[in-house]
C-alpha positions in Angstrom: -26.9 -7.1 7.3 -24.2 -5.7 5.3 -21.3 -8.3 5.0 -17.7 -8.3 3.5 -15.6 -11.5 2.5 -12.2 -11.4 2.3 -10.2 -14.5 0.6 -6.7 -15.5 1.5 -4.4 -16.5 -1.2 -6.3 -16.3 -4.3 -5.1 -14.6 -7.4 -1.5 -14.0 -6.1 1.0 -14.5 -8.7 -1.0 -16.5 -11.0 -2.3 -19.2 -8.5 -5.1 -20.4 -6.9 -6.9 -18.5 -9.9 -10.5 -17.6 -9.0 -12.6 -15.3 -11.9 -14.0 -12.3 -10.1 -17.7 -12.6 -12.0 -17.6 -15.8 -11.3 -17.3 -16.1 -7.3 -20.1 -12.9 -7.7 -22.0 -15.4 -9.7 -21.5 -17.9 -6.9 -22.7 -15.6 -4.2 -25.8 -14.8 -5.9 -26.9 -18.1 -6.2 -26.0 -18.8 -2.3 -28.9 -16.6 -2.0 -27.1 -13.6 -1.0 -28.1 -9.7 -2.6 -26.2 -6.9 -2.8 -23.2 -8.7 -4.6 -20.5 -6.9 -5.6 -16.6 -7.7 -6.2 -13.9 -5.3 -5.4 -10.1 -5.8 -7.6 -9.1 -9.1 -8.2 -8.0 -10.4 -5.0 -11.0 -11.5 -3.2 -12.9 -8.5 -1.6 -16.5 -9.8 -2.3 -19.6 -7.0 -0.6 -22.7 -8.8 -0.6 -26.4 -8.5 2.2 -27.5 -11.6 3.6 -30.6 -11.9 6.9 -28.2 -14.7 8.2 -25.4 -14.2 11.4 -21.8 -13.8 10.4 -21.4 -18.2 11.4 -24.3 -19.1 9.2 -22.8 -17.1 6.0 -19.2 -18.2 6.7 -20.6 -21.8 6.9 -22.5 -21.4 3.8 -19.3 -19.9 1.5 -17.2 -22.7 3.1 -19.7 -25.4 2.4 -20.0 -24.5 -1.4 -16.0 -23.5 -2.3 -15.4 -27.2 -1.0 -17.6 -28.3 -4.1 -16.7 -25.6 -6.4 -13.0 -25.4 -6.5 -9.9 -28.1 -6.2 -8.4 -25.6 -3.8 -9.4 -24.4 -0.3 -9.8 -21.0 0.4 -9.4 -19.9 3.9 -11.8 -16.7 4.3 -12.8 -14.1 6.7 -16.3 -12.8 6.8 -16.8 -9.4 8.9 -19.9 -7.4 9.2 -19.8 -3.7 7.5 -19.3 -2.2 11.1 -16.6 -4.6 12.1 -15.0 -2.8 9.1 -15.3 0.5 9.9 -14.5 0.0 13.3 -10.9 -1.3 11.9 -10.6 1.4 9.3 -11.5 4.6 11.6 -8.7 2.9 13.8 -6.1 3.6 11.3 -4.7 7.3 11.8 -5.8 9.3 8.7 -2.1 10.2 7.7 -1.2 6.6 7.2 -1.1 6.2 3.5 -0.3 4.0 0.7 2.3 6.5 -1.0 5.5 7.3 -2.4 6.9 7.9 1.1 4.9 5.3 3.2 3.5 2.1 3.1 0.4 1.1 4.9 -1.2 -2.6 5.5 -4.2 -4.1 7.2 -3.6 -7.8 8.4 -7.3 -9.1 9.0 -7.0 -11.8 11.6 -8.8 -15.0 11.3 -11.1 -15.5 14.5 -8.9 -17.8 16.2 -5.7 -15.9 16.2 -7.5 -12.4 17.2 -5.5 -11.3 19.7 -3.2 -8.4 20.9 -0.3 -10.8 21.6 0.0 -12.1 18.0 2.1 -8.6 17.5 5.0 -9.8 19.9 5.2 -13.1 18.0 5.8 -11.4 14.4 9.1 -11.9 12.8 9.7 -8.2 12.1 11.7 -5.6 13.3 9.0 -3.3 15.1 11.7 -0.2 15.7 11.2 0.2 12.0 7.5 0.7 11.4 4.4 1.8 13.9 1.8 -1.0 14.3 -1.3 -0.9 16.0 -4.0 -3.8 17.3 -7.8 -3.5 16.8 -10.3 -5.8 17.3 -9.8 -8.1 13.7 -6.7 -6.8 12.5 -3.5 -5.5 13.2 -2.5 -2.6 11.0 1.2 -1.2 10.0 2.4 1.9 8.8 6.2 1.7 7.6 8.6 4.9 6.1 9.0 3.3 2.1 12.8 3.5 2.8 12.7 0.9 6.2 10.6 -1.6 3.9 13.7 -3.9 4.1 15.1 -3.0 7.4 11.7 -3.7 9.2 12.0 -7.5 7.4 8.3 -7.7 7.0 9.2 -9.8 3.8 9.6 -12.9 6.9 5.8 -12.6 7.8 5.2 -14.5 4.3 7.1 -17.2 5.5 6.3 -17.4 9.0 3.5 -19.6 10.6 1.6 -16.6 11.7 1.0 -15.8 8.2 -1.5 -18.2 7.6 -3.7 -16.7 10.6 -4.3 -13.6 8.7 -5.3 -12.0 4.9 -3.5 -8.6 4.3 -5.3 -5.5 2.1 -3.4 -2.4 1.9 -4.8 0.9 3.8 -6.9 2.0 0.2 -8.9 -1.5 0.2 -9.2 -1.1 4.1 -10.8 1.9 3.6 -12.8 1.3 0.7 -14.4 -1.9 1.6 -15.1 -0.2 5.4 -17.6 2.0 2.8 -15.3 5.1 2.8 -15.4 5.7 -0.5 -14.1 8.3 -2.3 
């Protein structure tokens, strides 16, 4: 089974530092093949025989004795992936004019009705719910009046680990 990891938090403005070769390093010696990194903020791609439970369980287990820091992370299958990414229309792009995100919801917060509870100003942006995400597309010049700078302040953000729409869709295998 083809598996990606996503970490919350690390390697965001200098803290919670985790090297990149390292945490591949790590991987491999859980046992798991396939192990590859993607840009430094902890998008690890990596094959394992185990369920989705039993792999979570086992990165979980071993950051607790690696690092001084915990690292909340989200472990989706390949086609859990591309089921989120072939959800996001095909004009929403990272790009001078627009700004498109993927929230990847933590299993316990995976629901429709976290949208209503956001702290942003929806008239400003378009924003969508799929099974493990919710995903935004905002106009570059409503950035400010949507006020999706409260999410990172806001309890909800903690239920969730944001990629932009180019990591979406290159970790989903979409590769280009």
């Amino acid at each position: 089974m083809k598996y990606i990891a996503l970490f919350r938090g690390i390697n965001v403005g200098g803290n919670r530092k985790v090297d990149m070769k390292q945490l591949r390093t790590l991987f491999e010696s859980l046992g798991f093949i396939q192990v590859s990194t993607y840009i430094n903020s902890g998008n690890i791609l990596f094959e394992s025989e185990l369920d989705t439970k039993s792999v979570l369980m086992k990165i979980q287990k071993c950051f607790q004795n690696t690092f001084d820091f915990e690292i909340p992370t989200i472990v989706k299958t390949e086609n859990e992936m591309k089921k989120i990414a072939k959800a996001i229309p095909e004009d929403w792009l990272n790009d001078p004019t627009q700004r498109t995100d993927v929230a990847y919801l933590f299993p316990e917060f995976d629901s429709k009705r976290l949208i209503d509870e956001l702290p942003i100003k929806k008239e400003f942006l378009e924003i969508r719910y799929v099974k493990g995400a919710i995903v935004w597309n905002i106009k570059r010049e409503n950035v400010n009046k949507s006020q999706l700078a409260k999410l990172i302040s806001h309890k909800l953000y903690q239920s969730m680990t944001i990629r932009n729409v180019n990591t979406a869709r290159f970790l989903a295998g979409e590769r280009k």
